[in-house]
N, C-alpha and C positions, 0 to 999 in steps of 0.2 A: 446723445449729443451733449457734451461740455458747453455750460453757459461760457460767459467772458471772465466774468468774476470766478469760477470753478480753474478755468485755465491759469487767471492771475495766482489762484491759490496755489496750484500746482507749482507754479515757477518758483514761488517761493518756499515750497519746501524743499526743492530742488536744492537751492540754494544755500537755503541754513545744512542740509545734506553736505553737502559739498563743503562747507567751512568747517563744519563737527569732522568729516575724514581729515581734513588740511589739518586743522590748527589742533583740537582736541586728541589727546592719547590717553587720558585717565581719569576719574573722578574729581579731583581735584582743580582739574580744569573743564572753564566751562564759556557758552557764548551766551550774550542777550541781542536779540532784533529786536527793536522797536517801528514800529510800522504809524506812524503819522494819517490822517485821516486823508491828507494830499497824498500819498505814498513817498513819502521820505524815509530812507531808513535808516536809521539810527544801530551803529553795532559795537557792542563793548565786550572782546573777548578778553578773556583772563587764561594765558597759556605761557607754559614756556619754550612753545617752539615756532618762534618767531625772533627773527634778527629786527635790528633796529632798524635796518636800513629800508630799502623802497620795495625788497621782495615780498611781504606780505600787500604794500599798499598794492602794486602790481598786478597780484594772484586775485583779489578783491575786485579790482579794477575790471579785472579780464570774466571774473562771474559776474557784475553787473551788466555786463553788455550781452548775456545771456537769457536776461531778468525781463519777465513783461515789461513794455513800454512805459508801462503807468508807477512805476517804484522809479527812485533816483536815489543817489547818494548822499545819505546826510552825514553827520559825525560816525566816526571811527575812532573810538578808544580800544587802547591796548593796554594790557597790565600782567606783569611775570604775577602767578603762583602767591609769591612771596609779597609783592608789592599790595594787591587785593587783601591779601589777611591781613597785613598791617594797617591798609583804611578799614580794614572792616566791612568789604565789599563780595558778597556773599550770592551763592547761586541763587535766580531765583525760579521757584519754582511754581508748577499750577495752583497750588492752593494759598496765594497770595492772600494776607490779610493786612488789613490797615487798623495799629494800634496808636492810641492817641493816648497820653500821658494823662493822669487823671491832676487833675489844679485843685489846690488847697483852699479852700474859701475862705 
């Protein structure tokens, strides 16, 4: 038997599933969710295949209403390919590390 939180899990993989088929076609493109301790989610994909207009807000719109009760919609950035390498905005991946610049005494 699925606890509540195993099922929330689920939904959201469902979810990030379903945006990597949508928007994702190659390594260069990639998505991040950010998950809030309220369940806000936070998503910044980097793809080129997305129009500017309201069909990806749309296609988003329509998997969050699929989405356990307890997630809601927070910010949504988009960024072409091109636009990410030039801020300098890079996948990120499981082995995330925090490096802090060393100060001159």
């Amino acid at each position: 038997m699925k606890t509540h939180l195993s099922k929330r899990l689920d939904s959201l993989k469902k979810f990030k599933t379903k945006l990597n088929e949508h928007f994702i076609a190659d390594d260069s493109e990639w998505l991040d969710i950010n998950v809030t301790p309220l369940g806000r989610v936070d998503l910044t994909i980097v793809s080129n295949k997305f129009d500017k207009g309201t069909e990806a807000i749309k296609y988003i719109d329509q998997l969050f209403e699929d989405l356990d009760n307890f997630y809601h919609k927070g910010f949504t950035t988009f960024y072409t390919v091109e636009d990410a390498e030039y801020l300098l905005y890079n996948k990120i991946t499981g082995n995330c590390k925090v490096v802090f610049p060393k100060v001159a005494n």
